[in-house]
PLY file of the C-alpha trace (Angstrom):
ply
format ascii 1.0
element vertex 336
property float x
property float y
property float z
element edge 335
property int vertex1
property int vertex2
end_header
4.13 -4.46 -23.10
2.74 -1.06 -23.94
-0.40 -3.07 -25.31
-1.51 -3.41 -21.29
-2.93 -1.05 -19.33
-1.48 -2.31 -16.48
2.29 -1.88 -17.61
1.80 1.77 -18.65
0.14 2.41 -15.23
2.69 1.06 -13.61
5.90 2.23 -15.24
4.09 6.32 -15.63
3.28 6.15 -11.48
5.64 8.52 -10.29
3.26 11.29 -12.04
0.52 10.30 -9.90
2.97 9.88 -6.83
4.18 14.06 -8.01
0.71 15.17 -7.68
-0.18 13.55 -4.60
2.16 15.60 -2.84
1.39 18.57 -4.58
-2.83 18.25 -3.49
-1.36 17.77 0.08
0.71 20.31 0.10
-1.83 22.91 -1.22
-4.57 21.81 0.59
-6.29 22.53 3.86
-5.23 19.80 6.18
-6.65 18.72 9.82
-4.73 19.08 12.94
-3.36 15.89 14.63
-4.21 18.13 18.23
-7.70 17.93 17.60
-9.00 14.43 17.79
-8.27 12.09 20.20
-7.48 9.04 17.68
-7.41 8.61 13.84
-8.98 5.59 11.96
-8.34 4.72 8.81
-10.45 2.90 6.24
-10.63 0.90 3.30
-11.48 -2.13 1.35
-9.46 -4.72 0.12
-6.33 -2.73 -1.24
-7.02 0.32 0.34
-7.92 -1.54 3.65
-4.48 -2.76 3.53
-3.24 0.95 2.38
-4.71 1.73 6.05
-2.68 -0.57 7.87
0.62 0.80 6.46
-1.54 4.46 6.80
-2.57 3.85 10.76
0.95 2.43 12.05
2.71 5.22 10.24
0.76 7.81 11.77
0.97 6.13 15.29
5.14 6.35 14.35
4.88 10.02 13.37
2.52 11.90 15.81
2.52 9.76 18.80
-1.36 9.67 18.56
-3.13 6.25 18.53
-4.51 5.38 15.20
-6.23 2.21 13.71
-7.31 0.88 10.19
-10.43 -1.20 10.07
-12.24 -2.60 6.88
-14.79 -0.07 5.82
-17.40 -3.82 5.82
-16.37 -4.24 9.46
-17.01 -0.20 10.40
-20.72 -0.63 8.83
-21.48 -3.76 10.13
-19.41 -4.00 13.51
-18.90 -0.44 14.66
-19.09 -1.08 18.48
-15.65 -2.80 18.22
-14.08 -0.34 16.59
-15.79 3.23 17.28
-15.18 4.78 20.95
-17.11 8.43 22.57
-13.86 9.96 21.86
-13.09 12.49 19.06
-12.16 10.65 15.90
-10.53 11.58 12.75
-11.65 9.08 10.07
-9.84 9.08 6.78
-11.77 6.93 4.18
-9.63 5.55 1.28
-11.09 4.42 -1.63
-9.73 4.38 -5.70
-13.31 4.77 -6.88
-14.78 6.86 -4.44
-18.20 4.58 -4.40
-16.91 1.14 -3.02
-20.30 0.17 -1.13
-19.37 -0.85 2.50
-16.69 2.60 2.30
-19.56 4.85 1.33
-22.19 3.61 4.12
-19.59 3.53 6.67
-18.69 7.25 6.61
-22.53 8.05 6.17
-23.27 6.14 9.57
-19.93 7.92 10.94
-21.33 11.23 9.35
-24.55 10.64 10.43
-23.79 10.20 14.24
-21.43 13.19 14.60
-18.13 10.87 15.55
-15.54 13.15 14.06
-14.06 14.58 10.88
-13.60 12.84 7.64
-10.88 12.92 5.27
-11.45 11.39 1.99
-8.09 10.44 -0.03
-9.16 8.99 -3.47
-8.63 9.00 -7.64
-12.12 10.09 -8.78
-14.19 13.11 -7.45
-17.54 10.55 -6.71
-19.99 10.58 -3.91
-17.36 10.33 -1.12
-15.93 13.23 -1.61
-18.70 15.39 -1.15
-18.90 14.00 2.31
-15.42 14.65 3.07
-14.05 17.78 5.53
-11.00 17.15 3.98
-10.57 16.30 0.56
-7.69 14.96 -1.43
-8.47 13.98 -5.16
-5.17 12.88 -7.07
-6.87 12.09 -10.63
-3.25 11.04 -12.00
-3.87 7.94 -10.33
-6.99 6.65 -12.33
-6.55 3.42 -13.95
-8.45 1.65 -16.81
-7.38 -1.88 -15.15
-8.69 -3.95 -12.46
-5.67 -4.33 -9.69
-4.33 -1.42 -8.09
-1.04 -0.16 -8.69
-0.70 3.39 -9.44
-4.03 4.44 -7.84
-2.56 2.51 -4.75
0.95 4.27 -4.51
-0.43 7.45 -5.32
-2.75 7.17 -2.51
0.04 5.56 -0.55
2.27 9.14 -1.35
-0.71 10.99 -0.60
-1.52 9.72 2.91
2.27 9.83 4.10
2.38 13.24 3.06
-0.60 14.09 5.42
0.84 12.16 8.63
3.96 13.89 7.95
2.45 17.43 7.88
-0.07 16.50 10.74
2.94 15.26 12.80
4.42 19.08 12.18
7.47 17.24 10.08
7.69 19.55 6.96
11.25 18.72 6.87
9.86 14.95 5.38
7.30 16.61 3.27
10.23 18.23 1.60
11.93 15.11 1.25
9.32 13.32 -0.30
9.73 15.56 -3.09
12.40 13.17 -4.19
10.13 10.05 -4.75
9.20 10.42 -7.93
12.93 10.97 -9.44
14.08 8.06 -7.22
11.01 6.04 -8.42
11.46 6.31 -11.78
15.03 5.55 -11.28
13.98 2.09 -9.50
11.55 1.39 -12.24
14.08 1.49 -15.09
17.24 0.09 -13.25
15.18 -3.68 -11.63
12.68 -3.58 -14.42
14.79 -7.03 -15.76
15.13 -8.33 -12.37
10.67 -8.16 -11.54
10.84 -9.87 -15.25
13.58 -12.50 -14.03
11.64 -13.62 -10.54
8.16 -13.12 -11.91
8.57 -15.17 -15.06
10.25 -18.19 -13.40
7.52 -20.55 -13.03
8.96 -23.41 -11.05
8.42 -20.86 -8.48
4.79 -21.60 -6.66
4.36 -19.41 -3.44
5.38 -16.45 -2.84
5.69 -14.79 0.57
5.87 -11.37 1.42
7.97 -10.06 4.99
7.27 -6.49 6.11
7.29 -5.12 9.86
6.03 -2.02 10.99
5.03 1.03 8.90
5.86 -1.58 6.06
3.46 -4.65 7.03
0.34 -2.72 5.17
2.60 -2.79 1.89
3.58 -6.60 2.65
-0.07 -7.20 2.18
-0.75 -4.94 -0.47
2.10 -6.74 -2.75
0.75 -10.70 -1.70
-2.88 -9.21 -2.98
-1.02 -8.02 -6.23
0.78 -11.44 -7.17
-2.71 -12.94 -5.76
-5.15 -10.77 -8.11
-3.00 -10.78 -11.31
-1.23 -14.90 -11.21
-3.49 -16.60 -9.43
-0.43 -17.84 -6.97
-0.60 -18.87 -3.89
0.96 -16.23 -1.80
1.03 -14.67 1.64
2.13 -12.00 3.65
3.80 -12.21 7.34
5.64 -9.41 10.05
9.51 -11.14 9.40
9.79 -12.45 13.15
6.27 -14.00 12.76
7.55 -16.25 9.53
9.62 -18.39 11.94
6.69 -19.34 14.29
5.00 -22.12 11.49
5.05 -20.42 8.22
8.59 -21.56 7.24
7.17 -24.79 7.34
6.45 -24.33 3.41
9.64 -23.12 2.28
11.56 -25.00 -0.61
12.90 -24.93 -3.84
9.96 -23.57 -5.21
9.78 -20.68 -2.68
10.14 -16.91 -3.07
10.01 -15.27 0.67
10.32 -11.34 -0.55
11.69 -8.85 2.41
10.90 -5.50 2.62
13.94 -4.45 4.62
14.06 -1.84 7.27
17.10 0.03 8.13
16.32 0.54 11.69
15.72 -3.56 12.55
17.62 -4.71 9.16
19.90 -7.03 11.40
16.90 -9.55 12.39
15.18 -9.07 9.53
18.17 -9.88 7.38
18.97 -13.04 9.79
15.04 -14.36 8.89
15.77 -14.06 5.31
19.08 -15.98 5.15
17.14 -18.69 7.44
14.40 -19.26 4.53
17.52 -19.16 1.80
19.42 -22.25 3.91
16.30 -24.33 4.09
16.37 -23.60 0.04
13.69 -20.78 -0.68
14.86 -18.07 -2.92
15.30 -14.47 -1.22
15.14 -11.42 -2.68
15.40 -8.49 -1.02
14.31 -5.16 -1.16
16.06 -2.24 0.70
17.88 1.63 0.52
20.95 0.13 0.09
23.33 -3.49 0.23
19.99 -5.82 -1.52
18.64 -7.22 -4.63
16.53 -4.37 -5.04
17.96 -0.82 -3.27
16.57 2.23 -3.95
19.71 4.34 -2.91
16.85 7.63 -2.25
18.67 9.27 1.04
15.12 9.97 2.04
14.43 9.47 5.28
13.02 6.15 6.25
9.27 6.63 7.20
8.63 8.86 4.01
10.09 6.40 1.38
8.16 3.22 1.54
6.27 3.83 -1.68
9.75 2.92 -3.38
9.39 -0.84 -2.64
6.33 -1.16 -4.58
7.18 -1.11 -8.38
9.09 -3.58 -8.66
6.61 -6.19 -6.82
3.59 -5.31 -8.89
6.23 -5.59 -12.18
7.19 -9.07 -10.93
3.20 -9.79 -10.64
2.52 -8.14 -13.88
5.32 -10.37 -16.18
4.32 -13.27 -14.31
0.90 -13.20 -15.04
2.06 -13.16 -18.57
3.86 -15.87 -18.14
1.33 -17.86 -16.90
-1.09 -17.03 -19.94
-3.26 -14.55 -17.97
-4.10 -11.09 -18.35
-3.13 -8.54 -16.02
-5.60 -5.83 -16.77
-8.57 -8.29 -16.15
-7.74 -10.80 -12.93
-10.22 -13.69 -12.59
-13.42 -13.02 -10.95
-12.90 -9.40 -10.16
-14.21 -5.98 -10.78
-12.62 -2.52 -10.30
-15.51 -1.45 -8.11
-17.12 -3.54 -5.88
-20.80 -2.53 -5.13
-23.76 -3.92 -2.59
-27.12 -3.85 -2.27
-27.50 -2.66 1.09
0 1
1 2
2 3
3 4
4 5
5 6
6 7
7 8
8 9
9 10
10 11
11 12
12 13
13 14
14 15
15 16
16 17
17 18
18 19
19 20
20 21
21 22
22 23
23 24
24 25
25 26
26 27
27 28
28 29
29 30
30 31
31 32
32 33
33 34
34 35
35 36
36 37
37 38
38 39
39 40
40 41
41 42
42 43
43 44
44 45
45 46
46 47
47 48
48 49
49 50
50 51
51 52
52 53
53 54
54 55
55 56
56 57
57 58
58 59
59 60
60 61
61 62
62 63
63 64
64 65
65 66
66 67
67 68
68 69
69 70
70 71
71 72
72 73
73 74
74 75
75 76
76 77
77 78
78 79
79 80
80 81
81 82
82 83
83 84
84 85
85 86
86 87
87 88
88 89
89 90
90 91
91 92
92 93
93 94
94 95
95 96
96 97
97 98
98 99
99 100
100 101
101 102
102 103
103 104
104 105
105 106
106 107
107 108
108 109
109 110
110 111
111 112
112 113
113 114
114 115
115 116
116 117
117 118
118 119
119 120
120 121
121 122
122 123
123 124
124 125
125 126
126 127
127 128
128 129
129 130
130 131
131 132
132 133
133 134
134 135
135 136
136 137
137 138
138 139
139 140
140 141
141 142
142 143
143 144
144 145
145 146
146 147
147 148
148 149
149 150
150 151
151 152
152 153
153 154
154 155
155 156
156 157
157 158
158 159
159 160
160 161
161 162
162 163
163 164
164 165
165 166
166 167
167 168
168 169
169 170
170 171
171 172
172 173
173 174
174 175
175 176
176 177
177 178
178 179
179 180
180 181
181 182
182 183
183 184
184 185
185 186
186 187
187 188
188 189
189 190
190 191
191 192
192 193
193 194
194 195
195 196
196 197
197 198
198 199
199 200
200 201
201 202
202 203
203 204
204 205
205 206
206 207
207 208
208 209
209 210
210 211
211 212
212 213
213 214
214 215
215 216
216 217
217 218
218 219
219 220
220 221
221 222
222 223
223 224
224 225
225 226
226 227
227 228
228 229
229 230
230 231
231 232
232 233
233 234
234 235
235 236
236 237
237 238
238 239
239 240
240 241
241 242
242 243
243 244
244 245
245 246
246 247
247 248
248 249
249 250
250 251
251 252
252 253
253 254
254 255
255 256
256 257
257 258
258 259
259 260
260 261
261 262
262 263
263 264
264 265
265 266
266 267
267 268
268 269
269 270
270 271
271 272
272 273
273 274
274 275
275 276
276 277
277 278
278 279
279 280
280 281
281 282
282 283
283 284
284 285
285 286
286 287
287 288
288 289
289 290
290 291
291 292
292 293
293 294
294 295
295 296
296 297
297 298
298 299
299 300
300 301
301 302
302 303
303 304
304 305
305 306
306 307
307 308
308 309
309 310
310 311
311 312
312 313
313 314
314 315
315 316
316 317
317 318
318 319
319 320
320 321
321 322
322 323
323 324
324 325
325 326
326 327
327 328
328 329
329 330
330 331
331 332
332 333
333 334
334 335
């Protein structure tokens, strides 16, 4: 396994996920107080980073906040962009994905707000950044995110933590990367188990609130790396026409929440009596619990591993190679 970039990056995360929170915690950070809303921005991965980003800062600070494609705040910005004060934080692995770059320039340009800039490589958008978070530990050599995405992920729930005023989380978030590595090496079998099975076809991918971002983020995964078809839904949504295409060769994933883990856990045994295969991922009492006793809007990094593992064998097992997904690049750059 050690032969693929993408296993290594995966199984040594937790380093990058250490030095995310140290950056944030030594660095100078902006004031929720100060701007009347936050966006957040990204492409592809990182867009769907700023879904999880934007609903967890909403959660923690009480302040509206919304993620937008960093494409759709070039080209569309009069339905995203208001007179009021903004905070824009621009997410991007590379640091020079095209439509990211020329958004905050335009943003920049027209004096909307501040920009914080939370990448892996010190490139062009940092130097355009007020505040500027750099966590280097998450570079990878291979196409699809998955430590440059978590660490990122640790990174930006660090910052709506400390903008919220909740050092108390910060400090608890210290624990990740202990618990993480913990998770890796106890379900590393059980990714292998689910992933490799190929009578499975579709996969779908149930997360709610601060964790409906990360739904996405792990259907792009099994998307990118095995070419399966696979999709991501909010759990109560699922029922309205998506069960439809649940069977035998079904795997509806939940990302469990602790706070609404009674309807959530009702939707999943639904999909397992119409003969889909559940697994479920959760602190405690589920195929895949993390037992962290961190609280539970700082800890939502921990149900990624395992996902991108069960991608990763699976697009072995299918003959593919996971460091090089069909038809994609690392960076993605335009001629505008």
């Amino acid at each position: 396994m050690e032969t693929y970039h993408t296993y290594n990056e995966i199984k040594s995360q937790t380093q990058a996920w250490a030095q995310a929170l140290n950056i944030v915690n030594a660095s100078p950070l902006p004031k929720a107080a100060d701007y009347d809303q936050a966006l957040f921005t990204g492409c592809g991965s990182t867009y769907y980073l700023s879904l999880a980003a934007a609903a967890l800062y909403t959660e923690l600070t009480g302040r509206p906040a919304h993620a937008v494609p960093g494409g759709e705040l070039l080209l569309n910005p009069q339905t995203v962009l208001t007179n009021q004060k903004i905070l824009l934080v621009a997410i991007s692995r590379s640091g020079t994905t095209t439509e990211t770059v020329k958004a905050v320039e335009k943003f920049k340009t027209e004096k909307r707000g501040d920009v914080a800039v939370i990448t892996n490589y010190d490139e062009i958008l940092s130097r355009m950044a007020n505040f500027n978070f750099v966590i280097d530990k998450g570079q990878e050599q291979s196409v699809a995110q998955t430590r440059s995405f978590a660490s990122m992920y640790v990174a930006v729930t660090a910052l709506c933590a400390k903008m919220a005023g909740r050092e108390e989380l910060v400090k608890e978030m210290g624990k990740l990367p202990e618990v993480g590595n913990w998770v890796i090496g106890n379900y590393e079998s059980y990714a292998k188990s689910i992933g490799e099975n190929l009578s499975f076809d579709r996969f779908y991918f149930l997360g709610s609130g601060i964790r409906y971002g990360l739904a996405c983020e792990v259907n792009l995964k099994m998307k990118e790396m095995t070419l399966t078809h696979s999709e991501p839904f909010h759990f109560l949504e699922f029922r309205h026409g998506p069960m439809s295409m649940v069977g035998a060769s079904t795997v509806v994933c939940g990302l469990l929440s602790a706070v609404n883990r009674q309807h959530e856990a009702k939707v999943l045994s639904e999909m397992k009596m119409l003969g889909g295969t559940v697994t479920a991922i959760a602190e405690s009492e589920a195929d895949v619990c993390f037992e962290s006793h961190i609280p539970e809007s700082v800890r939502s990094v921990l149900y990624l591993p395992v996902i991108q593992l069960m991608a990763f064998y699976r697009s072995l097992a299918k003959g593919l190679n996971p460091d090089r997904p069909t038809n994609l690049t690392a960076v993605v750059k335009l001629d505008f």
